[in-house]
C-alpha positions in Angstrom: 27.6 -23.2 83.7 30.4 -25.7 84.4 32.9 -27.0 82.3 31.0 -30.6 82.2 27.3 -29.4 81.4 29.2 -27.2 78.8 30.0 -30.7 77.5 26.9 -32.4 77.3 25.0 -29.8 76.5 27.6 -29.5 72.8 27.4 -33.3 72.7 23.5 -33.4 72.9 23.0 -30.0 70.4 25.4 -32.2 67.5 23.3 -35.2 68.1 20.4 -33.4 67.3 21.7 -30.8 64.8 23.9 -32.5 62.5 27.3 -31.4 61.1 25.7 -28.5 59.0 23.4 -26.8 60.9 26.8 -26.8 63.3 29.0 -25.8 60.8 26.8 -22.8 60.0 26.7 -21.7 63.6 30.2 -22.2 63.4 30.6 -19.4 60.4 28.2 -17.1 61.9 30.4 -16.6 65.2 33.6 -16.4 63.7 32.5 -13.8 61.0 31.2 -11.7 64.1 34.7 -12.2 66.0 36.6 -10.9 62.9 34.2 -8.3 62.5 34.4 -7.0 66.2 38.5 -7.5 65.8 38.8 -5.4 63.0 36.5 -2.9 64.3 37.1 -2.2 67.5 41.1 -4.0 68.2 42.3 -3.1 64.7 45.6 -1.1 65.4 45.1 0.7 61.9 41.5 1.5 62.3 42.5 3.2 66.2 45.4 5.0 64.6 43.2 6.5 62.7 40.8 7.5 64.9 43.3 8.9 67.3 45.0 11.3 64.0 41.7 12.5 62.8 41.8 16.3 62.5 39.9 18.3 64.5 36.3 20.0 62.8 36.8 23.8 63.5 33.4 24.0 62.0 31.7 21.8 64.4 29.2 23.2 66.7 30.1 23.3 70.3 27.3 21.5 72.1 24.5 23.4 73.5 26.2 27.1 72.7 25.0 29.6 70.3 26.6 32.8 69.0 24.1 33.7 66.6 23.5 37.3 67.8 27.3 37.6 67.6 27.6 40.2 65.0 25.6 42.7 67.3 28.7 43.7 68.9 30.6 45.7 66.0 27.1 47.7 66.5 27.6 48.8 69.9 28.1 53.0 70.2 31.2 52.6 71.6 33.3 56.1 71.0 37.1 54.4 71.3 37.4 55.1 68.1 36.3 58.2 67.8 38.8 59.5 71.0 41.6 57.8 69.2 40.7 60.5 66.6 40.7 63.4 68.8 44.1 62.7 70.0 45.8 61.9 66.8 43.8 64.7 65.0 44.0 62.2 62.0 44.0 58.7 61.2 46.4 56.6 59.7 46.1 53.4 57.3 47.1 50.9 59.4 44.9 52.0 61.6 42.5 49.2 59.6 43.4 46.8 61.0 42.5 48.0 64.5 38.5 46.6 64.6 36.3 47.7 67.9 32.2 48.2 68.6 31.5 51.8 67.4 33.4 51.4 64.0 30.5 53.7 62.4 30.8 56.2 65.2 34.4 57.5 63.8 32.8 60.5 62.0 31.3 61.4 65.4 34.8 62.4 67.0 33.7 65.9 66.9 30.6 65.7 68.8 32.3 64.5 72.0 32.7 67.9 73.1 29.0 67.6 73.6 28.1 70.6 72.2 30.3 72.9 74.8 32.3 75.7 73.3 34.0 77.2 76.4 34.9 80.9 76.6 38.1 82.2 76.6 40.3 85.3 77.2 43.7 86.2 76.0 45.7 87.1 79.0 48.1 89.2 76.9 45.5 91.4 75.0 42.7 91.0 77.1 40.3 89.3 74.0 37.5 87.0 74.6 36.5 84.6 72.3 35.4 81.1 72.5 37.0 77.7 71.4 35.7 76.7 68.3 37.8 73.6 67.8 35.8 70.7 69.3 38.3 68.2 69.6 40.7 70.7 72.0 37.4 71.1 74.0 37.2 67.5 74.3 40.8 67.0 74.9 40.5 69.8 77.9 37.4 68.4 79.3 39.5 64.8 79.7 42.0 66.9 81.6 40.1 69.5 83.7 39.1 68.7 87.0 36.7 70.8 89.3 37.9 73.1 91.1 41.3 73.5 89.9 43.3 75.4 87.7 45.2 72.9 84.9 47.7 74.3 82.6 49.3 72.9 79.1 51.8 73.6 77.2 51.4 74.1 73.4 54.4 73.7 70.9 55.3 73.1 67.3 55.8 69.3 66.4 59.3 68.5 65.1 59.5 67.9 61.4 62.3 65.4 60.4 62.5 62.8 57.9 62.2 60.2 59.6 59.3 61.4 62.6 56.9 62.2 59.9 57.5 59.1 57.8 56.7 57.0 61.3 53.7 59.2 62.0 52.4 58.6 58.4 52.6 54.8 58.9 52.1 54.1 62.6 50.0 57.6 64.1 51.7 60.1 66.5 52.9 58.0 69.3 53.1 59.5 73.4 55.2 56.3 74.6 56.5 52.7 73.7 53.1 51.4 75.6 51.2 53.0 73.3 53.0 51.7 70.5 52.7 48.0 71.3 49.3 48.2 72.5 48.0 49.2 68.8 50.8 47.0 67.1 48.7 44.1 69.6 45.9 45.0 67.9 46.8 45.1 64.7 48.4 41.5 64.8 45.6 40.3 66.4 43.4 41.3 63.3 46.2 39.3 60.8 46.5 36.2 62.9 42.7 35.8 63.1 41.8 36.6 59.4 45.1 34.4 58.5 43.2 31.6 61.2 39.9 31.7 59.4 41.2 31.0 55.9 43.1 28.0 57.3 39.9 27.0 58.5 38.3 27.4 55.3 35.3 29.4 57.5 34.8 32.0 54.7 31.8 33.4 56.2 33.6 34.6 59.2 36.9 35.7 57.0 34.3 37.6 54.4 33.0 39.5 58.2 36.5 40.6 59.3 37.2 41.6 55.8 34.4 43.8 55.2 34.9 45.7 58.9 38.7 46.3 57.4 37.6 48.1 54.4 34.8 49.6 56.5 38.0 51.4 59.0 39.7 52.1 55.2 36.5 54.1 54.1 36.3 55.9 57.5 40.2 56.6 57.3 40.2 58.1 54.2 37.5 60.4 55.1 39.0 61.4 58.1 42.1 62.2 56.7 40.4 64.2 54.0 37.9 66.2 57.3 41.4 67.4 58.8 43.3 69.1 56.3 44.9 72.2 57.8 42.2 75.1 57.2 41.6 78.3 58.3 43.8 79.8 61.7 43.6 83.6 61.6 46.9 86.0 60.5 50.4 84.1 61.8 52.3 86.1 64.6 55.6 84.5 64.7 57.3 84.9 67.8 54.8 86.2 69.8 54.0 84.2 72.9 50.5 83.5 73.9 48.6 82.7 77.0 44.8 82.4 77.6 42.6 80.8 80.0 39.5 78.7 78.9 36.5 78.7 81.5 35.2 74.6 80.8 31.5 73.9 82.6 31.3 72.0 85.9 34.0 75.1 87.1 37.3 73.6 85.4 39.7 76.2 84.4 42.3 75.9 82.3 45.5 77.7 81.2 47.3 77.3 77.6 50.7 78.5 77.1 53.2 78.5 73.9 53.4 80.3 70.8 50.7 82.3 69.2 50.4 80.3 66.2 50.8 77.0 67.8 47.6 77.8 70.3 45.9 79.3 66.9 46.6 76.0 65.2 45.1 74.1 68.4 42.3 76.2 69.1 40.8 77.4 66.5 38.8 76.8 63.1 37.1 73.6 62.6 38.5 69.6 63.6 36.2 68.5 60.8 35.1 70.3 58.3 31.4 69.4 56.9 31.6 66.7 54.4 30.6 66.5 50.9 28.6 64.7 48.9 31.3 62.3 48.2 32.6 61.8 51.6 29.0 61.4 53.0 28.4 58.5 50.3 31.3 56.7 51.4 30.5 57.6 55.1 27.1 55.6 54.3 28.7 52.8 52.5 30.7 52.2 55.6 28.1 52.3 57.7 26.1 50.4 55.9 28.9 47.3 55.7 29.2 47.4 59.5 25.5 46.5 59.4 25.2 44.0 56.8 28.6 42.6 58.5 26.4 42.2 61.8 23.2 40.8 60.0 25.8 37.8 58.2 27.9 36.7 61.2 25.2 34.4 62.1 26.4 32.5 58.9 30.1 32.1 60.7 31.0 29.0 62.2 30.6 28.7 66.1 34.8 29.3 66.3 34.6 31.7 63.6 31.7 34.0 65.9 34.0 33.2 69.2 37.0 34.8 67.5 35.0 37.2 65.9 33.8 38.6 69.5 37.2 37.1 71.5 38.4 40.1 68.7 36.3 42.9 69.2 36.3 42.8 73.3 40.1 42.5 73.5 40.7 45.0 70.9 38.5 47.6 72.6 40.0 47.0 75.8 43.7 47.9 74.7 42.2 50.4 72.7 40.7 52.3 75.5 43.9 51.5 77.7 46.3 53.3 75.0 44.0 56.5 74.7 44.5 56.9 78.7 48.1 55.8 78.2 48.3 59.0 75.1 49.1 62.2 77.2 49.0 64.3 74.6 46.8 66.3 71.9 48.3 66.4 67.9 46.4 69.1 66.5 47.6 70.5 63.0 51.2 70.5 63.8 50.6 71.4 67.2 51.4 69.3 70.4 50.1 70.3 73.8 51.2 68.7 76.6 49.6 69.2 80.3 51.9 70.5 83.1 52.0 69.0 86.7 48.9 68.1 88.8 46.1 71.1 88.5 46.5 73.7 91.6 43.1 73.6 93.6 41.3 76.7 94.3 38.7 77.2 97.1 36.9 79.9 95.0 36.9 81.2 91.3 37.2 84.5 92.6 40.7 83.4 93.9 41.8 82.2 90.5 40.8 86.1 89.3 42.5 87.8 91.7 45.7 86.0 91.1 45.9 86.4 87.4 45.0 89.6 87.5 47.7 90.5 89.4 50.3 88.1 87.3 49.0 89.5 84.1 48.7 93.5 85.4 45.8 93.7 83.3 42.3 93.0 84.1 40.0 93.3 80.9 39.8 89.9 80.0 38.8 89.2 83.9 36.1 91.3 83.4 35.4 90.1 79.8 34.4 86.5 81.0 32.4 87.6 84.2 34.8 86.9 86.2 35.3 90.1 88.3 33.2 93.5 88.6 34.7 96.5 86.4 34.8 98.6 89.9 37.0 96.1 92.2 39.6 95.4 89.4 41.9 98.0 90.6 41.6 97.0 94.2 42.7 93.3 92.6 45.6 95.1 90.6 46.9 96.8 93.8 47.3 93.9 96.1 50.4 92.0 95.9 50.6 88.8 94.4 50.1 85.6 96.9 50.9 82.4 95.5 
């Protein structure tokens, strides 16, 4: 419309209107200019806007992590090996939260069942291995077809070694170290995140897994007290060879009592009625943990899982990373790379000819009674 039918057409509308009825139209548009100034070009009101916090506890748009809690359920056995190669638990240990948190009582099944036998090359006994986390620890070791040897020795005593194992665990390497102190810090910052949040759902969750590990801990540490080892023989030096299935041999050397300490009696002795109450408490948390997470805000089930998965992961990293097996005061530590065989028979004839002795050969099947003195009188090939 141009500027002079904009003119005549106001002219011919106040002619017709009258001052009031213009008047009012007047009010009605200025009160909706002020009203869309102050709402929409106020520079208070944007300010605002632009400083308002952020809602942690807002959903994110079509996502859902309801089932979230079904994680800390998985049968994951991380835990468990962590066990088997510290032959304990520490405390701190809490704070380290994975799938399979129920499963730590387990750590002495993962032998699956297999008790190898075994022969002393010095006195010619056979006997089997009753200790089920050495069996695991050999079967992780062993490899078909070849003939791995470890070294067993006495762990060093001082002060200040047994204060740190006490707090932190037995520790193989500075890896190791900072992967679990990872962990553990990832576990503060995100309970420490959730009360800031004020998601109490999802703190109450990471909570109750915590005291969960404590319970666990405390019955682990109880399970592995030092028990029965046969008669001490300080001094005397000891070497035996353990036949694993799937044809993996392998050779333990060190002290008598330090391969007694490793090898034999129980990882975990049966637990009582006490220990098996708290054992089902535990459990039982882990579940009722899972069944509440779905009350957790969306962040609070993201950080919950972002949790679990990464802590798993450097958990399984720094039991590859641990060389070695703690077992009541014992460390064993494996030697080079395994020396191949083409046949078991080979391995026989070799030690048998190393050891001058060939009972314990024929002990474990190894060799017939009538060619062990043709083995003895050949010479030693290596």
């Amino acid at each position: 419309m141009a500027e002079g039918e904009l003119t005549s057409w106001f002219a011919a509308f106040k002619s017709e209107a009258g001052d009031a009825d213009l008047c009012a139209l007047a009010k009605y548009w200025y009160g909706q200019v002020l009203a869309f100034d102050f709402a929409i070009f106020s520079p208070r009101e944007t300010l605002k806007t632009k400083m308002a916090p952020f809602d942690w506890t807002r959903p994110l748009p079509n996502t859902s992590f309801d089932a979230a809690g079904l994680i800390a359920l998985a049968d994951l056995d991380t835990i468990a090996r962590r066990t088997v190669l510290t032959g304990t638990a520490v405390y701190l240990d809490a704070l380290v939260l994975c799938p399979g948190i129920h499963r730590q009582q387990t750590a002495s099944e993962l032998n699956g069942g297999e008790l190898p036998p075994t022969a002393a090359l010095t006195t010619g006994y056979v006997f089997r291995v009753e200790n089920q986390a050495m069996v695991a620890y050999l079967q992780s070791k062993a490899k078909t077809g070849h003939l791995t040897t470890l070294t067993a020795e006495a762990e060093a005593k001082s002060g200040l070694r047994t204060l740190w194992k006490a707090l932190f665990g037995p520790g193989d390497s500075l890896l190791v170290f900072l992967l679990l102190m990872t962990i553990r810090l990832s576990t503060i910052f995100s309970i420490i995140f959730l009360a800031i949040i004020q998601d109490w759902w999802g703190f109450a969750l990471l909570l109750s897994l915590v005291v969960a590990r404590i319970f666990n801990i405390h019955i682990v540490r109880r399970r592995t007290q030092p028990g029965w080892h046969g008669i001490s023989e300080p001094g005397v030096k000891g070497d035996l060879l353990v036949l694993l299935s799937q044809d993996r041999w392998v050779r333990l050397q060190g002290p008598v009592d330090a391969l007694k300490a490793a090898t034999s009696g129980q990882f975990l002795v049966d637990m009582n009625f006490f220990e098996g109450s708290l054992n089902a408490l535990a459990t039982l948390l882990v579940y009722l943990s899972a069944a509440l997470a779905s009350n957790a805000t969306q962040v609070g089930k993201l950080l919950f899982i972002a949790l679990l998965l990464i802590s798993v992961c450097l958990l399984a990293i720094s039991n590859h990373q641990s060389k070695y097996l703690h077992m009541h005061g014992t460390i064993l530590k494996p030697n080079p790379e395994p020396r191949a065989y083409e046949r078991r028979l080979d391995l026989a004839k070799q030690l048998v000819r190393e050891t001058k002795r060939d009972d314990w050969a024929v002990g474990l099947g190894m060799i017939r009674p009538e060619d062990a003195k043709v083995f003895m009188s050949s010479p030693v090939i290596l």
